[in-house]
N, CA, C and O atoms as a Tinker XYZ file with bonds, in Angstrom:
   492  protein
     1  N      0.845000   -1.184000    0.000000    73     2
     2  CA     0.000000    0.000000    0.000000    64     1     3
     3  C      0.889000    1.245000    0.000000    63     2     4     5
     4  O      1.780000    1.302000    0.847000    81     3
     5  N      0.751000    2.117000   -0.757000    73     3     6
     6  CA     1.412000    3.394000   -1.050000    64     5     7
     7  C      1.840000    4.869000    0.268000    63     6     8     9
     8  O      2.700000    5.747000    0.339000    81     7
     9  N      0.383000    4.316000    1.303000    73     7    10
    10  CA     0.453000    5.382000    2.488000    64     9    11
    11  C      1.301000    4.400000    3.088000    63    10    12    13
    12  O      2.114000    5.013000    3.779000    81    11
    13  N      1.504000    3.144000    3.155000    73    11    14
    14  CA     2.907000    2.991000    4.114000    64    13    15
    15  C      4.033000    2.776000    3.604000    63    14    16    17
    16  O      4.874000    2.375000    4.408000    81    15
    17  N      4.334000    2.885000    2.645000    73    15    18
    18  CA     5.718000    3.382000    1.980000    64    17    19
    19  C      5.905000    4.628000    2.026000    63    18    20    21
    20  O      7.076000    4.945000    1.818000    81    19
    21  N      5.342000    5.295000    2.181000    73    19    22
    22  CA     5.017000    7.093000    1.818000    64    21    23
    23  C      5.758000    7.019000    3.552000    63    22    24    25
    24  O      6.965000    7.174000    3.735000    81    23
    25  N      4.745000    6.754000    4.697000    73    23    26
    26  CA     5.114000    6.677000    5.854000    64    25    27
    27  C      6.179000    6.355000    6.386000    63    26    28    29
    28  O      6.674000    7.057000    7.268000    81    27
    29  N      6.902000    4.917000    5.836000    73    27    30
    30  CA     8.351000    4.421000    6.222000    64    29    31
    31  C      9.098000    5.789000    5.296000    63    30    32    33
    32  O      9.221000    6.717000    6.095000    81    31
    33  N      9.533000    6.131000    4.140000    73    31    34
    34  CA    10.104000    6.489000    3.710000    64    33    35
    35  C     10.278000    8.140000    4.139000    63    34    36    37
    36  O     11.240000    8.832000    3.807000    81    35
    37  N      9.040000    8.628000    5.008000    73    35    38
    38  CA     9.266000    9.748000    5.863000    64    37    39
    39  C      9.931000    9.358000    7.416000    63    38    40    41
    40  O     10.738000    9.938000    8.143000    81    39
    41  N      9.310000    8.319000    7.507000    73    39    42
    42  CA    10.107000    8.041000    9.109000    64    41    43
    43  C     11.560000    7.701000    8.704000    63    42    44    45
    44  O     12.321000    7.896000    9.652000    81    43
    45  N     11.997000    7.387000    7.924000    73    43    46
    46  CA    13.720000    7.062000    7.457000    64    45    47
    47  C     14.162000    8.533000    6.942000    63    46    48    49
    48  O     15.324000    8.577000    6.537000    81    47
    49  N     13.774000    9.177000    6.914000    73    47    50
    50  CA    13.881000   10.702000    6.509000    64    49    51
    51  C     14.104000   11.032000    7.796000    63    50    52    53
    52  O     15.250000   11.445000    7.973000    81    51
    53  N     13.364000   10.996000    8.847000    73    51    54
    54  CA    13.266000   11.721000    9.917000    64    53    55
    55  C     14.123000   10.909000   10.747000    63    54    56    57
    56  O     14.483000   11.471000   11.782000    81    55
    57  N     14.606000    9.560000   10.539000    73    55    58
    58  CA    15.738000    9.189000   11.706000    64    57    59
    59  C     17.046000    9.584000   10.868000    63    58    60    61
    60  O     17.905000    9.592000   11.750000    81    59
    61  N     17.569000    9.854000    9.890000    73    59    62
    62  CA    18.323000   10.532000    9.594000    64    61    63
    63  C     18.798000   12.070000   10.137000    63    62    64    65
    64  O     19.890000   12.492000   10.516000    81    63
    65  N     17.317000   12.782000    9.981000    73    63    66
    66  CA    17.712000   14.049000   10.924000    64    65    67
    67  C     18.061000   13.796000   12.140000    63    66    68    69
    68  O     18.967000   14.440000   12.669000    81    67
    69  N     17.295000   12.662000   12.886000    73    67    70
    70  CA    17.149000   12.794000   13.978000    64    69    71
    71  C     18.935000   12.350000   14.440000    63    70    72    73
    72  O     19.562000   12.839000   15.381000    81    71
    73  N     19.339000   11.505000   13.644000    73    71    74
    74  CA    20.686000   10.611000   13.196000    64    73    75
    75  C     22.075000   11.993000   13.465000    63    74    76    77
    76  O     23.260000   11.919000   13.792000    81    75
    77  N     21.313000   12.949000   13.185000    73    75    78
    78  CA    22.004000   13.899000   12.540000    64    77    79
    79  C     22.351000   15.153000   13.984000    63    78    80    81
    80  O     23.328000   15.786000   14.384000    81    79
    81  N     20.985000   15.003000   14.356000    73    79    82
    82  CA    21.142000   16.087000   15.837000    64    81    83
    83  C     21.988000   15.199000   16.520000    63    82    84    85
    84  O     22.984000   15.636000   17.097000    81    83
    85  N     21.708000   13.988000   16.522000    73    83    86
    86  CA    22.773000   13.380000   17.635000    64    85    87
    87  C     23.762000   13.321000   18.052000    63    86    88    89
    88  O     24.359000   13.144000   19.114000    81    87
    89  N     23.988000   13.605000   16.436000    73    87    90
    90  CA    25.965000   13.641000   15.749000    64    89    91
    91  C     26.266000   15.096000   16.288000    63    90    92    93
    92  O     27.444000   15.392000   16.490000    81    91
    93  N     25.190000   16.092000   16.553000    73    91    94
    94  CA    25.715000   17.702000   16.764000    64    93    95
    95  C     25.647000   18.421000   15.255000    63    94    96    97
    96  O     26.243000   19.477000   15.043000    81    95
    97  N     25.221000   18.053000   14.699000    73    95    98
    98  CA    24.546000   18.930000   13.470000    64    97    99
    99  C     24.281000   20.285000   13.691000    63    98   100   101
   100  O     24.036000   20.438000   14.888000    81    99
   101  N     24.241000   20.992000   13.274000    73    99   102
   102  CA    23.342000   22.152000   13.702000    64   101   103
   103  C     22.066000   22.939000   13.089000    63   102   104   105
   104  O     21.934000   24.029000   12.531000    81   103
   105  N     21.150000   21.846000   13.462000    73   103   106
   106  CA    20.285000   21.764000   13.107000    64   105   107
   107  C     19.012000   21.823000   14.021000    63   106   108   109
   108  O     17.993000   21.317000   13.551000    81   107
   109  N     18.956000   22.327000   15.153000    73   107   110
   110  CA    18.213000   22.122000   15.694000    64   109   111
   111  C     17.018000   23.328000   15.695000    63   110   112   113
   112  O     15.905000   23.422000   16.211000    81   111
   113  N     17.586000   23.919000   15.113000    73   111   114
   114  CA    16.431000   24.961000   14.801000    64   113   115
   115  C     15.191000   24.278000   14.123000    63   114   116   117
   116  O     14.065000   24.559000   14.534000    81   115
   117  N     15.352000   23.466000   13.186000    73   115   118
   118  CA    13.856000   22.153000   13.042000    64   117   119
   119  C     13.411000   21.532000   14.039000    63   118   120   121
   120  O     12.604000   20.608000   13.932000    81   119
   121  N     13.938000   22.011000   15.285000    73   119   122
   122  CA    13.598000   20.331000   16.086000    64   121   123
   123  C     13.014000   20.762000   17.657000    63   122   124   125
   124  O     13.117000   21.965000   17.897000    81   123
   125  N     12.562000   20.123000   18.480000    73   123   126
   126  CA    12.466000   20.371000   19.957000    64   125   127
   127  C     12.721000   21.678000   20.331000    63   126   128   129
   128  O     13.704000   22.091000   20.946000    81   127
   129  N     11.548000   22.448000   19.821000    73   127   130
   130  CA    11.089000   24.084000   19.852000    64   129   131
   131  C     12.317000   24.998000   19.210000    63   130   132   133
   132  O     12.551000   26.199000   19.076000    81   131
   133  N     12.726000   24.210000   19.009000    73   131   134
   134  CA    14.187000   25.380000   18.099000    64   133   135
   135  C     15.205000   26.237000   18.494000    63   134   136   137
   136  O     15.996000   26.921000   17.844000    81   135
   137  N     14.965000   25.998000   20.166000    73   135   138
   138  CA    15.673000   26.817000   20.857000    64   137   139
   139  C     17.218000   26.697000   20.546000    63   138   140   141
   140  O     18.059000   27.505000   20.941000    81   139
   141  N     17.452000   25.662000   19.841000    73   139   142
   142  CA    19.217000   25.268000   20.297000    64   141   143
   143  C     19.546000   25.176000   18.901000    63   142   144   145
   144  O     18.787000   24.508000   18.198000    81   143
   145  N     20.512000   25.712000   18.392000    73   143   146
   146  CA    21.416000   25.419000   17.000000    64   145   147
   147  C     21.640000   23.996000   16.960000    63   146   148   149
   148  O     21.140000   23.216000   16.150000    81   147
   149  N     22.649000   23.647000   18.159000    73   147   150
   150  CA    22.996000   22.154000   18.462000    64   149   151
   151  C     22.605000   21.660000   19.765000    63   150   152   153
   152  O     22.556000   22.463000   20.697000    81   151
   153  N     22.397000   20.767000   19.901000    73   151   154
   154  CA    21.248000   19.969000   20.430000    64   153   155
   155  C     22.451000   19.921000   21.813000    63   154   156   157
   156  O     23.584000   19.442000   21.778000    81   155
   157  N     21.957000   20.391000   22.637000    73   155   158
   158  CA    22.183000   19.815000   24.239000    64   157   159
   159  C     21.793000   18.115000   24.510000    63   158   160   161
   160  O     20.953000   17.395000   23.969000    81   159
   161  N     22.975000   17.797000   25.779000    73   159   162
   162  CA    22.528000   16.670000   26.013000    64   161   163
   163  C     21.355000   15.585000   25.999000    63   162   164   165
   164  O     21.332000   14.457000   25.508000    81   163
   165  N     20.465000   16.249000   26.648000    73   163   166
   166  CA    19.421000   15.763000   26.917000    64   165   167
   167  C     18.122000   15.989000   26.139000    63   166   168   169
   168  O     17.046000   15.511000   26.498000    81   167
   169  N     18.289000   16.732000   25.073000    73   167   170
   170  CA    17.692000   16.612000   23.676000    64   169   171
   171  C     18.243000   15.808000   22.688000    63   170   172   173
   172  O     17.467000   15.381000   21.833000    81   171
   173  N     19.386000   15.517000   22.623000    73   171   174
   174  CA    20.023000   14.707000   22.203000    64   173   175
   175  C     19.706000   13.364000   22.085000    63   174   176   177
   176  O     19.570000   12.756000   21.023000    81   175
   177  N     19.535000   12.701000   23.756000    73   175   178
   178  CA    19.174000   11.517000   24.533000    64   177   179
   179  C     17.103000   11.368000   23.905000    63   178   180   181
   180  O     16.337000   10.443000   23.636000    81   179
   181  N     17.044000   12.529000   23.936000    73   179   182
   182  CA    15.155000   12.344000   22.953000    64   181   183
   183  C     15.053000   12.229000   21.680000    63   182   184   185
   184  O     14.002000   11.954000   21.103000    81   183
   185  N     16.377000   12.474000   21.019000    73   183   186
   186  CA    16.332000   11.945000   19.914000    64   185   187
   187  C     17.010000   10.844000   19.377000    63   186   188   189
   188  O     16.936000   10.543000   18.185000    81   187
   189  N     17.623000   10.272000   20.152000    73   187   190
   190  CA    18.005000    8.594000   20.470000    64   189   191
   191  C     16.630000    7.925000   20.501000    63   190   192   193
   192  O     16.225000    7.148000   19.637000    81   191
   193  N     15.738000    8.436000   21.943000    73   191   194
   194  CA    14.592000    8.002000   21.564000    64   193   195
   195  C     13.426000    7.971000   20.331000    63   194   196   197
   196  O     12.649000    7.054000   20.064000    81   195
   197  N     13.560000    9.177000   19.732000    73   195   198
   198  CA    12.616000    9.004000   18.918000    64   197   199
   199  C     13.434000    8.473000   17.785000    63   198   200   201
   200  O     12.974000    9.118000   16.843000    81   199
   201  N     14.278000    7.768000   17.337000    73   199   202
   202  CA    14.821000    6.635000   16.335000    64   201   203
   203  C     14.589000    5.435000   17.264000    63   202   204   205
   204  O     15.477000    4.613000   17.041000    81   203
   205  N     13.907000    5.091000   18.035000    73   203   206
   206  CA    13.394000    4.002000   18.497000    64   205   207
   207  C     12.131000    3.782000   18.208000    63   206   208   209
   208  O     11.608000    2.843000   17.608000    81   207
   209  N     11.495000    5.131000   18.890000    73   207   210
   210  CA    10.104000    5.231000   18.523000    64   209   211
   211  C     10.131000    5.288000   16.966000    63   210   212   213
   212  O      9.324000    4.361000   16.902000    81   211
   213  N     10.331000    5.537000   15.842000    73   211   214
   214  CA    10.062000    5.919000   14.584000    64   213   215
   215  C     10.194000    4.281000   13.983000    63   214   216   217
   216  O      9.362000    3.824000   13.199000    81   215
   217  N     11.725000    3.264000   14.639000    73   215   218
   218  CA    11.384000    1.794000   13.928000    64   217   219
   219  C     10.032000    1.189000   14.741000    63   218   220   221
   220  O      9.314000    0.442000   14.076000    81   219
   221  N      9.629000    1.476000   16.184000    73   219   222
   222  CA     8.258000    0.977000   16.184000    64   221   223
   223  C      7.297000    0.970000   15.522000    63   222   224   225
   224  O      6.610000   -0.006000   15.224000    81   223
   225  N      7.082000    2.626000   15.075000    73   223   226
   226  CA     5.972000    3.242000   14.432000    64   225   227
   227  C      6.166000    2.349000   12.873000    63   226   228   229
   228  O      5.185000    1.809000   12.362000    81   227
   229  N      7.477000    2.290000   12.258000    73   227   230
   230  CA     7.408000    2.132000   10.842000    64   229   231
   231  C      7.213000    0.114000   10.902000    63   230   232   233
   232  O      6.774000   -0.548000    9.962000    81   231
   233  N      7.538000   -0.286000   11.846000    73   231   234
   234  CA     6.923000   -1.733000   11.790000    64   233   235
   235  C      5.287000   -2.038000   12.311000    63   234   236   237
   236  O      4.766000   -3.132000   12.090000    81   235
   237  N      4.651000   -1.067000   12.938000    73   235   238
   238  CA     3.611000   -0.900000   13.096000    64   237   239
   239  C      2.705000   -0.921000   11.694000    63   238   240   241
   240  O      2.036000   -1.885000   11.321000    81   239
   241  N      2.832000    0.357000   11.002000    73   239   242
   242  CA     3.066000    0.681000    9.800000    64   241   243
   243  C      3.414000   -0.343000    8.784000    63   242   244   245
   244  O      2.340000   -0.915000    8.597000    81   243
   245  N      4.263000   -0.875000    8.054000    73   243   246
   246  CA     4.366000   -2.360000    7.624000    64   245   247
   247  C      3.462000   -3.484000    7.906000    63   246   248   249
   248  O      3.238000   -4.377000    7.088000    81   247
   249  N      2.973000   -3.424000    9.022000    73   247   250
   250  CA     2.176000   -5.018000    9.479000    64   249   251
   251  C      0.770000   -3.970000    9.159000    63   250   252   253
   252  O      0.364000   -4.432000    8.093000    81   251
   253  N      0.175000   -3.234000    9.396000    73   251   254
   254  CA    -0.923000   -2.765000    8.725000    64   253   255
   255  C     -0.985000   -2.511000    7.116000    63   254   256   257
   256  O     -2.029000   -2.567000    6.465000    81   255
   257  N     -0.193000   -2.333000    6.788000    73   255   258
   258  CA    -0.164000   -2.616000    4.809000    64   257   259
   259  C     -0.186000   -3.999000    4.515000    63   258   260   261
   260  O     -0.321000   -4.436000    3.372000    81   259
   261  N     -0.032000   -4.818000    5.710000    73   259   262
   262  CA     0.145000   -6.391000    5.189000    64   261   263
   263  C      1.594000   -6.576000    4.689000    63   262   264   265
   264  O      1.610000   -7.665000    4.114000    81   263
   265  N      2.852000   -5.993000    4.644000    73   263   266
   266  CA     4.201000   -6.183000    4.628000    64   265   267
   267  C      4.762000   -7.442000    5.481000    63   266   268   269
   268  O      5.368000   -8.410000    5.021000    81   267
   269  N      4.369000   -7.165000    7.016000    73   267   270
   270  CA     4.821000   -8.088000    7.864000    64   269   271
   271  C      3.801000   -8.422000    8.566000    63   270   272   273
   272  O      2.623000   -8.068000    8.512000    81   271
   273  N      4.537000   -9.368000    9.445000    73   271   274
   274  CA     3.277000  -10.600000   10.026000    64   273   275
   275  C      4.030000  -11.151000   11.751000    63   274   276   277
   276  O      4.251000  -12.320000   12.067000    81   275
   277  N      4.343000   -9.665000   12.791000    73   275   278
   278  CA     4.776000  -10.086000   13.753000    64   277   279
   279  C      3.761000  -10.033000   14.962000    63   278   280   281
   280  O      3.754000  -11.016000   15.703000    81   279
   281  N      2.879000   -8.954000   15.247000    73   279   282
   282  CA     2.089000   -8.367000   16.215000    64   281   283
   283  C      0.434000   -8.991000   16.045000    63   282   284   285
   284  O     -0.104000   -9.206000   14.959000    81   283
   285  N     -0.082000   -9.171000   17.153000    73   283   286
   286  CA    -1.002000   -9.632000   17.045000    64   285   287
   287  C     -2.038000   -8.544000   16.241000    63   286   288   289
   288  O     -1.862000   -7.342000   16.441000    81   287
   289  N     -3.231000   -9.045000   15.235000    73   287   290
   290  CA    -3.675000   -8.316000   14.205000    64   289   291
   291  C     -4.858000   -7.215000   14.814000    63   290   292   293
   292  O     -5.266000   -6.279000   14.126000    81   291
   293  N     -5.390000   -7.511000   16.366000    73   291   294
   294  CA    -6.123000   -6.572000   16.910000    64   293   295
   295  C     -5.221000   -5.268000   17.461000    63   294   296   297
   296  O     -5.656000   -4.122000   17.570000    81   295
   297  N     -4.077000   -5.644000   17.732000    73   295   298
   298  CA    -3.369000   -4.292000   18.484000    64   297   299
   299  C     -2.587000   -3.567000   16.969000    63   298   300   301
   300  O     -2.296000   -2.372000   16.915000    81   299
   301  N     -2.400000   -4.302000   16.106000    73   299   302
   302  CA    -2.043000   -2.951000   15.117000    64   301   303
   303  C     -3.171000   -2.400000   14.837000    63   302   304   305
   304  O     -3.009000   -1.194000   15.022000    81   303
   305  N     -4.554000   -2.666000   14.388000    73   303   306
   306  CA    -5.257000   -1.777000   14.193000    64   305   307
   307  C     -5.506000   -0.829000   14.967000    63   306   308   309
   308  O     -5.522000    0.290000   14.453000    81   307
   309  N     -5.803000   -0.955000   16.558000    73   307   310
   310  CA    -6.223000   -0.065000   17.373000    64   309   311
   311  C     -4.369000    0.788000   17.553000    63   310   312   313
   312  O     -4.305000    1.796000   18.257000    81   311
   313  N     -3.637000    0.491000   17.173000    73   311   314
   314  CA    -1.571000    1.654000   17.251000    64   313   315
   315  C     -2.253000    2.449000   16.027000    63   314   316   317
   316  O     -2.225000    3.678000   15.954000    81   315
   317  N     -2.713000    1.826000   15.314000    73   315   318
   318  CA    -3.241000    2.674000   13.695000    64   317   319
   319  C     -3.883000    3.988000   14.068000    63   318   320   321
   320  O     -3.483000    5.117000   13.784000    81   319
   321  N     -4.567000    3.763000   14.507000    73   319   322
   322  CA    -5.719000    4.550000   15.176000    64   321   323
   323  C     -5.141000    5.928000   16.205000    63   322   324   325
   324  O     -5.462000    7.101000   16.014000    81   323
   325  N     -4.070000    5.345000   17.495000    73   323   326
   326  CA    -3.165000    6.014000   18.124000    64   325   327
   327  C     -2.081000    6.885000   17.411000    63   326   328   329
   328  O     -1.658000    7.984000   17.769000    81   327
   329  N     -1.712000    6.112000   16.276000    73   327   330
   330  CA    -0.864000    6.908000   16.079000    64   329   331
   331  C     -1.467000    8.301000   14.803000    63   330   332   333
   332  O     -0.792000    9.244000   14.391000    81   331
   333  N     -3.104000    7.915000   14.403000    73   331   334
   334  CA    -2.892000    8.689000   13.976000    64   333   335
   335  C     -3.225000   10.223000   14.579000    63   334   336   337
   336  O     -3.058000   11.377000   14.186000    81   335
   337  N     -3.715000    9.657000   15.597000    73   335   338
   338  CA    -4.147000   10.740000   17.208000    64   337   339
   339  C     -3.147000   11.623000   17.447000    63   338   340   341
   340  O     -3.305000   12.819000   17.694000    81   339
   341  N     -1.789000   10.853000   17.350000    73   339   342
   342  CA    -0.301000   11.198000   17.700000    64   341   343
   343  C      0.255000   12.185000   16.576000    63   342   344   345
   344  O      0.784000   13.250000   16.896000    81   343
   345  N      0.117000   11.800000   15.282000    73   343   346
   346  CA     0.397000   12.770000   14.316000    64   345   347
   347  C     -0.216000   13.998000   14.394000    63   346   348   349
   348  O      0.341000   15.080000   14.580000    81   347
   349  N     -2.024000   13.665000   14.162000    73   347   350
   350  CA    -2.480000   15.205000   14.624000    64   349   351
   351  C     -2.035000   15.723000   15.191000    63   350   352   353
   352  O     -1.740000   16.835000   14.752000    81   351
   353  N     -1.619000   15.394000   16.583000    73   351   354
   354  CA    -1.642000   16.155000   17.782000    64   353   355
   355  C      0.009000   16.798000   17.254000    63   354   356   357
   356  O      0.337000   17.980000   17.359000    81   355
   357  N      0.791000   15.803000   16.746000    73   355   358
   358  CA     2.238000   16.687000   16.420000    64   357   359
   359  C      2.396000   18.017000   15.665000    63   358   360   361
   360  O      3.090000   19.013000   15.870000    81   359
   361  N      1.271000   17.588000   14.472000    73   359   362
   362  CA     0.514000   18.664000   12.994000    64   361   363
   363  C      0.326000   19.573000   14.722000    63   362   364   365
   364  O      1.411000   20.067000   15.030000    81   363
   365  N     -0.623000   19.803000   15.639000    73   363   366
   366  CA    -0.862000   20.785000   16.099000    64   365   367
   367  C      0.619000   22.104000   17.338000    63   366   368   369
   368  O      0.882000   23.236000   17.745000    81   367
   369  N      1.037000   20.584000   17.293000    73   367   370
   370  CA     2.442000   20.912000   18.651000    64   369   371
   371  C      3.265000   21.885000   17.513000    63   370   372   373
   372  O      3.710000   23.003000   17.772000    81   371
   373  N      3.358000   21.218000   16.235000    73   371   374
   374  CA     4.301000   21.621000   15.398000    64   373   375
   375  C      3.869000   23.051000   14.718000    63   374   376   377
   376  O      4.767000   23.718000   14.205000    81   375
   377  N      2.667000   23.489000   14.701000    73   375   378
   378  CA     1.774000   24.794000   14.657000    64   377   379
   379  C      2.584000   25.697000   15.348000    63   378   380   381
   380  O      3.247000   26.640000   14.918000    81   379
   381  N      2.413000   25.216000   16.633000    73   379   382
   382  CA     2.694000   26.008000   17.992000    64   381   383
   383  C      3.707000   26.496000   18.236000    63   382   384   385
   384  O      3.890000   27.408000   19.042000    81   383
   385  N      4.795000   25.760000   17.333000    73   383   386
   386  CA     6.288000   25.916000   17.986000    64   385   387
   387  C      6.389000   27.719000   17.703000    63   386   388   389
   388  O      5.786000   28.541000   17.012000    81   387
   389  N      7.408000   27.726000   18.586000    73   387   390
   390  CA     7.968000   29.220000   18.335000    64   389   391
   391  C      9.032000   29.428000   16.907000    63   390   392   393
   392  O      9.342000   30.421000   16.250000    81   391
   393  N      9.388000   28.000000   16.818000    73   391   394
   394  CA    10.590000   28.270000   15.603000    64   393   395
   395  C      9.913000   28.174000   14.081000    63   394   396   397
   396  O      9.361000   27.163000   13.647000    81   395
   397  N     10.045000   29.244000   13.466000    73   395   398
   398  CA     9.888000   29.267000   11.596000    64   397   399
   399  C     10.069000   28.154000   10.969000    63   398   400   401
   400  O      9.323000   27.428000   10.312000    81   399
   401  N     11.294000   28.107000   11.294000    73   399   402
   402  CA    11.736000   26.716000   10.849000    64   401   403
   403  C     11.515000   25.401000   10.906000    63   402   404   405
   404  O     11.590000   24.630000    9.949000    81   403
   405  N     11.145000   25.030000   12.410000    73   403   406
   406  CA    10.337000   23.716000   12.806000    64   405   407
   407  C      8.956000   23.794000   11.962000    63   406   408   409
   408  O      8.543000   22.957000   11.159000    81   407
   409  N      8.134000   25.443000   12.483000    73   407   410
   410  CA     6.219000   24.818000   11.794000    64   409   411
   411  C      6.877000   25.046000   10.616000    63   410   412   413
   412  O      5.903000   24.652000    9.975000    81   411
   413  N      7.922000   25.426000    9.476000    73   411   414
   414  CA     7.224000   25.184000    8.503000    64   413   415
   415  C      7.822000   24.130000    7.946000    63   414   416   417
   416  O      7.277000   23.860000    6.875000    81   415
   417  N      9.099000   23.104000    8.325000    73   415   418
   418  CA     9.042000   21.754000    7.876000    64   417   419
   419  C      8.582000   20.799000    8.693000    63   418   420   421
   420  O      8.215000   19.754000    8.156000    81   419
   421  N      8.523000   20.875000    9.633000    73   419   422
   422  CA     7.959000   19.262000   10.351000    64   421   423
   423  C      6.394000   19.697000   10.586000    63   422   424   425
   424  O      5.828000   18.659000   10.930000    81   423
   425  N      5.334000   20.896000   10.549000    73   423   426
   426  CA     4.190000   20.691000   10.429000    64   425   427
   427  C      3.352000   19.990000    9.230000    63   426   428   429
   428  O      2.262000   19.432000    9.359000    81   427
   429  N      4.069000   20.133000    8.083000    73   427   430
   430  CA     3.771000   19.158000    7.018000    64   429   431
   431  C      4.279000   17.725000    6.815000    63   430   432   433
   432  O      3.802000   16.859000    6.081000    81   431
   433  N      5.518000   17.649000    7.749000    73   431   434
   434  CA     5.863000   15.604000    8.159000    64   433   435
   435  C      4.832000   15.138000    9.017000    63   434   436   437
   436  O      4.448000   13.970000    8.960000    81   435
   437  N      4.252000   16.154000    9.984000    73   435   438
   438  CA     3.599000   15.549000   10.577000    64   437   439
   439  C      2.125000   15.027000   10.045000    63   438   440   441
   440  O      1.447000   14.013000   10.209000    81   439
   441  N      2.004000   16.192000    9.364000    73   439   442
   442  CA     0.486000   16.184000    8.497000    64   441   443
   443  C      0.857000   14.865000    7.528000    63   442   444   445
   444  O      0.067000   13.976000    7.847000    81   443
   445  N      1.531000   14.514000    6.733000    73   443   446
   446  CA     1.797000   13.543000    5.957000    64   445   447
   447  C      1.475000   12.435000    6.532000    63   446   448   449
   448  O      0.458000   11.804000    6.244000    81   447
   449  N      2.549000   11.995000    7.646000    73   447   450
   450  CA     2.266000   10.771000    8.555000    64   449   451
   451  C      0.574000   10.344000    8.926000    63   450   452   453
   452  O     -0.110000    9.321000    8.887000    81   451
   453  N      0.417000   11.530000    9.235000    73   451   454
   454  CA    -1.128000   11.088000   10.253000    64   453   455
   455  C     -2.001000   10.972000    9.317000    63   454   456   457
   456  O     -2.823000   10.123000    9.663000    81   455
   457  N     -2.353000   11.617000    7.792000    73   455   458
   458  CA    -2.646000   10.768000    6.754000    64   457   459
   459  C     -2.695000    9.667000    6.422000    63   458   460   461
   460  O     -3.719000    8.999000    6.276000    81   459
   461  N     -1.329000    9.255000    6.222000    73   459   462
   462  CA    -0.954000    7.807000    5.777000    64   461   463
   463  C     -1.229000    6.908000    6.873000    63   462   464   465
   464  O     -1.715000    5.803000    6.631000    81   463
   465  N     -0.993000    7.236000    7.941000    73   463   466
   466  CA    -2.174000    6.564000    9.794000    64   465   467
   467  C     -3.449000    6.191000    9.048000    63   466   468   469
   468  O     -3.971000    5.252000    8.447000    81   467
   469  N     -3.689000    7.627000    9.474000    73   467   470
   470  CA    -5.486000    7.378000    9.142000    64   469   471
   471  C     -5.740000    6.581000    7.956000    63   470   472   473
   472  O     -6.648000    5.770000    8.132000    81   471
   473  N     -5.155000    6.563000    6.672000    73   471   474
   474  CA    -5.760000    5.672000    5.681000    64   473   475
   475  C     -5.145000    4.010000    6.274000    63   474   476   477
   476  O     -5.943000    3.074000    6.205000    81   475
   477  N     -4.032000    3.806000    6.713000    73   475   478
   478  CA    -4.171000    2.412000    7.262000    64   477   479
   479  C     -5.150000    2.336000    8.583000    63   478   480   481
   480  O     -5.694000    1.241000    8.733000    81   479
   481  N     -5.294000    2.823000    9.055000    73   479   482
   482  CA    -6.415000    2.687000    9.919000    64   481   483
   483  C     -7.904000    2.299000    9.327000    63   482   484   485
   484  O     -8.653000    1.343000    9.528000    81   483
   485  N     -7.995000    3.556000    8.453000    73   483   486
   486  CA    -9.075000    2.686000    7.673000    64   485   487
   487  C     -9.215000    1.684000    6.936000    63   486   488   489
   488  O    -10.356000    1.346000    6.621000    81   487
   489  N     -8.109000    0.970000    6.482000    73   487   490
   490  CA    -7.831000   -0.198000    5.228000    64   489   491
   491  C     -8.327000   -1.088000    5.617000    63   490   492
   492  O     -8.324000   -2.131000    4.963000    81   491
């Protein structure tokens, strides 16, 4: 299905950046309100996490297109559903931010994702 390729191929986009703050990029003006050029410790350590969270989400993602066959078939539908709760809500966090730079590229990753959610949710 096309919304979860669309989806993996943004979440591999986004652990790259995320790949990237870790390294000290200076890039953080996209990222965790934009306050920091380069990412302090402990923003750093959240974006360790969210390249954890992003291979959950994108195997989540996979087993709802029918790709893979690991998770039981009632709890991906109802993560489908969560995550696409989770995107909105990012589309809205990512509104909010104070940085130019964050709402105006990651409010449209986020909007993308929670799309491609919602249509596996509905599939």
């Amino acid at each position: 299905m096309v919304a979860a390729w669309v989806a993996v191929a943004v979440l591999g986009c986004l652990a790259v950046f995320q790949l990237l703050l870790v390294a000290g990029a200076p890039l953080g003006r996209f990222a965790w309100g934009g306050q920091h050029a380069v990412l302090p410790t402990g923003l750093r350590i959240g974006s360790v996490v969210s390249l954890a969270i992003y291979a959950v989400v994108a195997l989540l993602v996979l087993q709802a297109a029918g790709v893979l066959d690991v998770l039981p078939e009632g709890m991906v539908g109802v993560a489908m559903w969560v995550l696409t709760g989770y995107f909105v809500l990012g589309v809205a966090l990512n509104l909010a931010s104070r940085s130019r730079p964050e709402r105006m590229v990651m409010t449209p990753v986020a909007l993308v994702l929670a799309i491609c959610c919602l249509v596996l949710a509905l599939h």
